[in-house]
C-alpha positions, 0 to 999 in steps of 0.5 A: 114488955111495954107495947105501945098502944095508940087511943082509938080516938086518936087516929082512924084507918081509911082503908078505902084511901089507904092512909092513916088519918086523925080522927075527926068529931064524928058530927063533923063527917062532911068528908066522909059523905063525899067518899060515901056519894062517889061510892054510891055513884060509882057503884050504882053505874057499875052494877047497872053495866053488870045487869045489863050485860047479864040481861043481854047474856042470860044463864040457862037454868043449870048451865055453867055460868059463864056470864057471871064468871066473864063479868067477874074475870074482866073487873078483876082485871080491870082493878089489877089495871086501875091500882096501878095506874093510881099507885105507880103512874099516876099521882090521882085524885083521893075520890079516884079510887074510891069511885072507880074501884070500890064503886064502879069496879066493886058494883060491876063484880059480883061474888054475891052472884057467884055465890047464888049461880054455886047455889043453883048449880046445886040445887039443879044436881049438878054438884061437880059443875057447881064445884069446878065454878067455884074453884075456877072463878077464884082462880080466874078472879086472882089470875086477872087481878095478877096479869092486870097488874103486870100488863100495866106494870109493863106498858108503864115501863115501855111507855117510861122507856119510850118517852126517853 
């Protein structure tokens, strides 16, 4: 069976912008420096934001950590809110989402900090307090995204129907 292939030279995936694009000279990366800045940018304002409210709500040492957990919990939100807005309402921007999604809201989330508090919480001995974290912020980061998603979805169809 004849699959067709495509030269890997002939296109690149965009994942951040989501598209498919021919491929550019690698010298000639202008573009993709823009995407890069407004990332950069972005995701400096956002872990910046998560530090402070990390400094202004503190963790005690072995506690459950309900500051990283909330952080986690409202940018996931957040991001279910801005992919529809820029998918379905708006016709945005192609820095939009790289800026506020994968800068500001990727810098403002922190699984990495997760990762970390499920360490500490383990290395304190408090294995079932480490494991429910675990298992909750998956499933608040998931249920976030999900309500984000079909709350915008629903304003986007009152305000459609009210403008009518």
């Amino acid at each position: 069976m004849d699959v067709p292939t495509q030269s890997l030279e002939s296109t690149v995936v965009d994942a951040d912008l989501g598209v498919v694009v021919p491929s550019r000279n690698p010298r000639s990366w202008s573009a993709d420096r823009v995407v890069l800045a407004v990332i950069a940018a972005g995701g400096a304002a956002g872990a910046a934001a998560r530090y402070g409210i990390g400094q202004a709500w503190r963790t005690p040492a072995g506690a459950f950590p309900w500051t990283t957990l909330t952080i986690n919990a409202v940018g996931c939100g957040l991001i279910g809110i801005l992919m529809v807005l820029i998918t379905d309402v708006w016709s945005a921007h192609r820095l939009v989402r790289p800026f506020l999604g994968t800068g500001i809201l990727g810098g403002f989330t922190t699984f990495s900090t997760y990762t970390v508090d499920v360490e500490h919480l383990l290395d304190a001995g408090r294995t079932g307090r480490a494991l429910g974290y675990l298992v909750l912020t998956v499933l608040v980061a998931l249920t976030a995204v999900w309500a984000g998603v079909v709350a915008t979805r629903l304003a986007s169809r009152i305000h459609r129907r009210d403008r009518r």
